[in-house]
N, C-alpha and C positions, 0 to 999 in steps of 0.2 A: 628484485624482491628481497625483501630481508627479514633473518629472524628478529623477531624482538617477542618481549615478553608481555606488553602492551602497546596501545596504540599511542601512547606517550612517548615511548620508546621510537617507538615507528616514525613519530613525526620530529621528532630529534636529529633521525638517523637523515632523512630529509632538506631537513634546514640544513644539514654538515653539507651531505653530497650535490644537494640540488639549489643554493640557496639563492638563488637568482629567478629559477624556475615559477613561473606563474604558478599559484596552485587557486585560489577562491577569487569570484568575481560578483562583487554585490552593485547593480546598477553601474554605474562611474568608475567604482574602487575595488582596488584588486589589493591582493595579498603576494607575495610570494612564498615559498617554504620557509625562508627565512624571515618576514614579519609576521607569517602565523603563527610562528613559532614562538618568536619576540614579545606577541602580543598576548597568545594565552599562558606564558611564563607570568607577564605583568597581571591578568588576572588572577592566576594559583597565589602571588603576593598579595594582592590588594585583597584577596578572599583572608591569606591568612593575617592580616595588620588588621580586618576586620573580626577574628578571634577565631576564624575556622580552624577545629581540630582534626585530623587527618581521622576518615572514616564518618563522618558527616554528610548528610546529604545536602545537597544542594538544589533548589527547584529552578522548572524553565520554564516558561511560558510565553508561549508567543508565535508566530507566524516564521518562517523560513529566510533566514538572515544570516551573515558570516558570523554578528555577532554572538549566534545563537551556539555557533560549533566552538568558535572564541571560549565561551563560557563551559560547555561541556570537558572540551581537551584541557583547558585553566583548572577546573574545579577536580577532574580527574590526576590533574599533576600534581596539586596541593594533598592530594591522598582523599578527594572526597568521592561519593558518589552522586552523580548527574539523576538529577529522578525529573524528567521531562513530566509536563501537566498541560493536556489539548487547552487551546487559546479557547475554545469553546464549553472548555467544562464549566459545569453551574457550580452554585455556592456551595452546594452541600458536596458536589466533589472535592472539588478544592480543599475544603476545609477536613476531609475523610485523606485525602492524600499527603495532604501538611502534618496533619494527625499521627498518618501512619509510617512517613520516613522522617517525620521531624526535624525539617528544613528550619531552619533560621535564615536563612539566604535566600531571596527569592532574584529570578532575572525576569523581568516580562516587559512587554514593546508597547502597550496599550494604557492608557489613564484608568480605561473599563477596568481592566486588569488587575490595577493597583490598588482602586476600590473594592475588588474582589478578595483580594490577595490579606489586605488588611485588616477586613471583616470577617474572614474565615478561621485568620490566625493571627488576633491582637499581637502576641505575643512574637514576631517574626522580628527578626534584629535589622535586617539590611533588605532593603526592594530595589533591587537595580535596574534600571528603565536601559532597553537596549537599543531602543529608538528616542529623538528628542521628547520630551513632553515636560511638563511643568505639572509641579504636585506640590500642598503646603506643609505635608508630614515631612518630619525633618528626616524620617529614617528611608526616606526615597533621596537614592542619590543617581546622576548620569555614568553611565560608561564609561566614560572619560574621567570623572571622580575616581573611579576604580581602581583604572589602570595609575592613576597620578597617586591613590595611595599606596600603593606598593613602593613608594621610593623608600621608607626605611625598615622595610625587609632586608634583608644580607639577599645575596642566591643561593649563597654554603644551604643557608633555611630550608629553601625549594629543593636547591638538588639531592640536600637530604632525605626530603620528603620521596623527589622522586626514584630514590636507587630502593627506601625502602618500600616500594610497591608490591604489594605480594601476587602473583599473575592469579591463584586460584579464591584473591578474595571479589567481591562483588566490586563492578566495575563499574553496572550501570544498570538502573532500575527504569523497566518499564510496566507502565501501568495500561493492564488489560483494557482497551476502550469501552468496553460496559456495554454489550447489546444488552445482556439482563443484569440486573445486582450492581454493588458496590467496585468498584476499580480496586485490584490485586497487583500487587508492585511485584512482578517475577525477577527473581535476582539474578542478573548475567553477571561472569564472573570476566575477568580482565583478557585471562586465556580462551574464552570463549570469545570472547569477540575478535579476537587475533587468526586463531582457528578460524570462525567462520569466513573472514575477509580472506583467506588464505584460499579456502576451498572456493569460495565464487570466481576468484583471479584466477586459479588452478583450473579451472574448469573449462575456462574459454581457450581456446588454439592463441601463443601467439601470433600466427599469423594472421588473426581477427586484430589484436588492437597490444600492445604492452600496457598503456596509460589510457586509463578510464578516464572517460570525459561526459560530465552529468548534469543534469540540472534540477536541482533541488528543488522541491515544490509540492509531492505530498506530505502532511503532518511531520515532524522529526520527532514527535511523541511516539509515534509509532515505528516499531522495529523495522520495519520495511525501508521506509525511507533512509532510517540509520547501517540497514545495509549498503547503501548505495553511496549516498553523501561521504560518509565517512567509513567505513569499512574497507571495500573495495579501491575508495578511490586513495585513501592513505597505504594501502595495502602493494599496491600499483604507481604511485607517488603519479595522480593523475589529476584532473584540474573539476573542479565544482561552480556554476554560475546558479547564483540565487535566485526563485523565484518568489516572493511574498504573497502573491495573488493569482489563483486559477485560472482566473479570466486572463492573465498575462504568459499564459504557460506557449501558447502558440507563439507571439511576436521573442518568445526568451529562446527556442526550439531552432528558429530562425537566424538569432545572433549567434547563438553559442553552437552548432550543429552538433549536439553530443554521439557519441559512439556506442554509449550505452543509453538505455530507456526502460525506466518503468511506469509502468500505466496499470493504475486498478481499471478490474472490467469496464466501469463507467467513464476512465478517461479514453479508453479504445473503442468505446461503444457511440460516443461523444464525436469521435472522430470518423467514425464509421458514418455515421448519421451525414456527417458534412458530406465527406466524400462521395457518397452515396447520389445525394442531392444534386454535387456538380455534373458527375457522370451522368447523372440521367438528363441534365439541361443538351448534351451534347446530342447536335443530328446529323443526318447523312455520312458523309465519310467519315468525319472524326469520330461519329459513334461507331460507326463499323470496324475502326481503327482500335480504339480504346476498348472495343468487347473483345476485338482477338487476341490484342498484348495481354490482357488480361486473363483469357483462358489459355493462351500461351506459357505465360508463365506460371499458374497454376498447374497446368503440365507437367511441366519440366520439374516444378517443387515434388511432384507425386512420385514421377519417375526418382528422384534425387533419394528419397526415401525412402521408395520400396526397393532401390538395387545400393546405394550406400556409392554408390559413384557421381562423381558431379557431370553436370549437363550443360554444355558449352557452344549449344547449336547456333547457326547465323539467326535463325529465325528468332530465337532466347533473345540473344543481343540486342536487334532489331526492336523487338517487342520493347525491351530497357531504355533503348534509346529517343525512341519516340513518345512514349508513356509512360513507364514506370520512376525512369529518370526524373522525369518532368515532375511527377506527382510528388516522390520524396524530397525533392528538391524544395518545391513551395509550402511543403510542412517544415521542413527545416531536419528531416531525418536519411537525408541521402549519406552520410557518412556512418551512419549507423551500422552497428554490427553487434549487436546484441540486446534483442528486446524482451520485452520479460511482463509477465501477469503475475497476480498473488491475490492474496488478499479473499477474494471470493470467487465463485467459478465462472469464467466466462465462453460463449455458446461456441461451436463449433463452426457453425456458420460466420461469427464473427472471425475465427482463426483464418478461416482459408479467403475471407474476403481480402484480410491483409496479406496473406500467405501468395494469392495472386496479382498484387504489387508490388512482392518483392522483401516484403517485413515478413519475416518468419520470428511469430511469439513466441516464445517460451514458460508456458505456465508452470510453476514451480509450485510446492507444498508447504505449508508453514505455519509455525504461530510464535506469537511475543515467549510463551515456555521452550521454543525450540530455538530458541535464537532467531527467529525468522525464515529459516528454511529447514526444511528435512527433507524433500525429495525435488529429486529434479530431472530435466529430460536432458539428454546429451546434447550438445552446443549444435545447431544447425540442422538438428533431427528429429524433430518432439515426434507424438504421436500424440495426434489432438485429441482429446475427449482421457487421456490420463494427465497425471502431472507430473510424469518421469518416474525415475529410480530411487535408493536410498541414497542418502548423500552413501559417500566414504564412513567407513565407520559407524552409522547408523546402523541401529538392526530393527526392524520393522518387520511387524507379525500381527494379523485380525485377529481380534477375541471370538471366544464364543459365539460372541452377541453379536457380531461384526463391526466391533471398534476397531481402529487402526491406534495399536499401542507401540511405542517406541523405546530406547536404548540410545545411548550413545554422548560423546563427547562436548554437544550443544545444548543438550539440556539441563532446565532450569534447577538449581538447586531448592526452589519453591518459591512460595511467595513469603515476602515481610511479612514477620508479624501475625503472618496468619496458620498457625500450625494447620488446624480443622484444612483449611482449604487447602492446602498442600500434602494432607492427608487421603483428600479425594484427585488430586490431581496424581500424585506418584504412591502405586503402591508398596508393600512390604517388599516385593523384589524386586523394587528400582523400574517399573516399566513406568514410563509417561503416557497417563490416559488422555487422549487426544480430545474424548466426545465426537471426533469424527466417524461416522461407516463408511467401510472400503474394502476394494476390492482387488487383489494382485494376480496379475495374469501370469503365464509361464517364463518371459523373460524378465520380471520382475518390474515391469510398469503398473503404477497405482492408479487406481479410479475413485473417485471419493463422488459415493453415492448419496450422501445426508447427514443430517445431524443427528446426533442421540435425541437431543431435548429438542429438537426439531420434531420427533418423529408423533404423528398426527395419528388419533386412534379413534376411532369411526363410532359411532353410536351400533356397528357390525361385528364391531370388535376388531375391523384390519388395521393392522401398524399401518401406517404408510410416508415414508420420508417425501417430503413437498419439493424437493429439491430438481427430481426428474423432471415433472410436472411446469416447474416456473422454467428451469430452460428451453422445455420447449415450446412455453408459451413466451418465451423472448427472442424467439425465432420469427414472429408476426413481425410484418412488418411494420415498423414504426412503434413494437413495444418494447418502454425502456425498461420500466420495473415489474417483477408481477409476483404477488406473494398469494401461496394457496395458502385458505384455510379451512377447518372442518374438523376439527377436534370436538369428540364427543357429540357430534353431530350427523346427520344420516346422510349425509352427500359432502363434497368437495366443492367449495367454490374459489372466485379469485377476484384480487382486487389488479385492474391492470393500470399503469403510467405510461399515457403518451410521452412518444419524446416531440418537444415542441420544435425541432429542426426537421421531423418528416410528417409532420400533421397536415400538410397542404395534401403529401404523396399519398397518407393514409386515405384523406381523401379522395382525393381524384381515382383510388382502385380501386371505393366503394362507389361510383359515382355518387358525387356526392359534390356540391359548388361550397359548401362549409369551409372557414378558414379560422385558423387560430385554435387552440387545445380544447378553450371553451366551446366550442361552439362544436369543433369537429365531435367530442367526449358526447354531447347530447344528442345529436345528428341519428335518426332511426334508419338513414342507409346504410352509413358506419356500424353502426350495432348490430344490423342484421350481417354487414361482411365480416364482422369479425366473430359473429356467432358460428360461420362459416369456418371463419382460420382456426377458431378455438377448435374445433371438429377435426381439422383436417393435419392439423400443425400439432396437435396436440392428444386428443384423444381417440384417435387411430391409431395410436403408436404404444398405447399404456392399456392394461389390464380393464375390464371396467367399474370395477371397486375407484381406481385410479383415478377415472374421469370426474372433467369437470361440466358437472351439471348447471352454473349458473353464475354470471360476472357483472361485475360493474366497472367503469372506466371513473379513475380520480381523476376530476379535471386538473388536476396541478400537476410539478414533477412532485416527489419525495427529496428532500432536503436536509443536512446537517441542523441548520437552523430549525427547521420544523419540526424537528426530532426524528422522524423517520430512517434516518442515517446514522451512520456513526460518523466519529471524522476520520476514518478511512473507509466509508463511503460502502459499510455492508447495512442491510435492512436490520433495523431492531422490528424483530417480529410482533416482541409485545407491546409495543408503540402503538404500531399500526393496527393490532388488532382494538387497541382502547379509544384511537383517535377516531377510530372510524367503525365505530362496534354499530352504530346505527344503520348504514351501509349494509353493513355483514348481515345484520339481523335483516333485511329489509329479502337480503335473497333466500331467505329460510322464509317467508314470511306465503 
């Protein structure tokens, strides 16, 4: 590992020491340290022989591609700033985020894109398409165009650019995904991003892994991912394989076996659902086989953490060798050693389902203001239902009101441009208002109980954060998403999402012969069993203010596309409360 003062730095020091070394693997083609290096130097040229001034933003858009990091570490070397924009954002964002870091330089992989791109901001000098596509505006050029104009740049030019990088100016802008309002560009500074990839490496034992090995494939608009692809694994000088499509993330898990893994709640929830399925096709010995590895090992995980000594028994082994091994194997995560949640919270039942095959989660705490992490649980030891400690250097303390306010060396110096909202986000004494509540127990593990503007107030006058409530109504079996609502209103109700991989299982508990979401979702056996789960999974465990009096099943999942998501894959509340206000009103009715 090595000091540098950026990750420019970083990947220099790289190509010296390493430069043979695999580091990126896009489908066929691979990079070494030394032609990523090669290669995002000919971008920082070709960006600047196209008039880029050092402190310029740059935009990205597109789906998860070498050329995409290409463009980031190129655009960062030239002295600019990387301002990523979700392949998925609509016009008016686009055109609010062009606005607001005032790119001239766009990169994006889609034709969709470029018609976007050019309609939002006539005025943009360069479209650079990262994948092939054909377009009749002159100012869209290929990748390759790029790199081939940087030939009459000097490199004196470049390495100018890059000795004068300053580590505490902005390095890289991310833009908040928008569950409510307009997208806010939080400014990470060069040294923060150095820092943060330092403390995730730091964190782990070597003798878990030296060199991160990852595969890219949530959003890189989002901080999360950018810890991982690039952070860590520059940080670690360790290897990245591209994913562009979700649907491809299993057969990529499989090629590339990474070491590391992040999964938002929904990609583990995803996985759970399969696994679930197959396990239960098993009969007679193999199922008697496959329940005991698997409370074996869930054992041995419990013992591991309540005494901090590891557990080595014949029976452990046994249990690995016949089932666990097998299982992580045909996911493509048997070499794994470090996996990781964020982004939203995920249930506890889901923790120990994994936890008894042998993947122990590590749900961590975070947002695009904090660099992407602020707390986290010690490497092979969480304590499920918190999400660890403060990082290092963090100082973290509940307001009054039970915010979780923070301190410390990763946080955002605000948003662009937007005084007002930087104003509400950090106050007069430098603390970072989260809008999270939470809660810190005595050896300083977090619990994050809701959101501020989450929090739901009864036509009773009780607050009540919804957060409780949906996890453990995603406890039922077979539900994927479940959002309370009842704001200003005299009861709590919910809207629930099958998951369409255990809609056969859902049924078959309610007896019930129904197959398919549709069908299962209308089914009045199913409604009556889950008026049951709701009861028992859910409102025996909560206040009864808390309870939920009354649900309906959305026959579809919730989607990116259908607005219900974000693209990292948390519920926009107020989406769903307007997509589906007829529903809602239907159960007050």
């Amino acid at each position: 590992m090595h000091a540098a003062t950026t990750i420019v730095h970083t990947l220099s020091r790289w190509a010296s020491e390493r430069p043979d070394q695999e580091a990126l693997r896009d489908r066929d083609v691979t990079w070494t340290w030394a032609t990523y290096w090669r290669d995002a130097r000919l971008v920082a040229r070709g960006l600047i022989a196209l008039g880029h001034v050092a402190g310029d933003a740059v935009a990205i858009m597109g789906g998860n591609r070498a050329q995409w990091v290409l463009a980031q570490l190129g655009a960062m070397a030239a002295g600019g700033v990387p301002a990523p924009i979700y392949p998925t954002s609509t016009h008016d964002q686009v055109r609010h985020i062009l606005a607001n870091c005032g790119a001239s330089v766009v990169f994006v992989d889609e034709a969709g894109n470029v018609d976007k791109v050019l309609a939002a901001a006539p005025s943009v000098r360069a479209v650079v398409a990262m994948a092939p596509l054909t377009h009749a505006d002159p100012r869209v050029m290929s990748f390759a165009a790029l790199l081939a104009a940087a030939a009459p740049v000097p490199d004196a030019d470049l390495d100018a650019r890059i000795t004068a990088l300053d580590p505490r100016a902005t390095g890289l802008l991310i833009y908040t995904s928008g569950t409510t309002g307009e997208p806010k560009g939080a400014q990470l500074a060069h040294e923060q991003l150095v820092t943060m990839g330092r403390t995730m490496a730091d964190a782990v034992p070597p003798a878990r892994f030296t060199e991160a090995r990852v595969v890219s494939y949530l959003p890189l608009s989002h901080i999360a991912e950018q810890l991982f692809t690039n952070l860590i694994t520059l940080q670690t000088g360790g290897h990245v394989t591209f994913c562009g499509d979700l649907k491809q993330i299993k057969d990529r898990l499989i090629e590339d076996r990474p070491n590391v893994f992040l999964g938002v709640p929904r990609v583990w929830e995803k996985f759970e659902a399969v696994l679930r399925a197959r396990l239960a096709e098993a009969t007679g010995l193999k199922a008697a086989i496959a329940a005991w590895a698997l409370r074996t090992e869930l054992a041995a995980f419990d013992a591991e953490t309540a005494t901090g000594r590891p557990v080595t028994s014949l029976r452990r082994r046994l249990a690995n060798r016949l089932v666990q091994g097998k299982i992580k194997g045909a996911l493509g995560l048997d070499r794994l050693e470090l996996a990781c949640s964020g982004a939203a919270p995920i249930g506890k039942e889901t923790l120990r389902f994994f936890a008894s095959l042998g993947i122990v989660i590590h749900e961590g705490y975070g947002m695009t203001e904090t660099t992407g992490i602020a707390t986290m649980p010690p490497i092979g030891a969480p304590r499920f239902g918190t999400v660890g400690r403060a990082l290092p250097g963090v100082t973290l303390r509940i307001a009054d009101d039970g915010e979780i306010v923070l301190k410390g060396p990763n946080m955002t110096r605000g948003y662009l441009h937007q005084p007002d909202k930087t104003a509400e986000l950090i106050d007069e004494d430098g603390w970072l208002h989260t809008g999270d509540l939470g809660a810190v127990d005595g050896d300083g593990f977090v619990t994050i109980t809701g959101r501020k503007k989450d929090l739901l107030i009864t036509a009773a006058g009780k607050n009540i954060a919804p957060a409780e409530m949906e996890a453990h109504l995603k406890t039922i079996l077979g539900v994927a998403q479940a959002v309370v609502l009842g704001d200003r209103k005299p009861y709590l109700v919910a809207l629930l999402v099958l998951d369409p991989e255990r809609a056969d299982a859902i049924a078959a508990a309610a007896g019930s012969t129904a197959r398919g979401v549709p069908e299962v979702a209308r089914d009045p056996a199913v409604r009556a069993w889950l008026t049951q789960q709701v009861e028992e999974r859910c409102n025996s465990k909560v206040a009864r203010y808390q309870t939920i009096k009354r649900f309906d099943v959305v026959p579809h999942d919730f989607t990116v596309d259908g607005g219900e998501l974000t693209p990292s894959l948390k519920i926009r509340r107020n989406v769903v409360a307007e997509k589906y206000a007829g529903m809602i009103e239907a159960l007050y009715a």
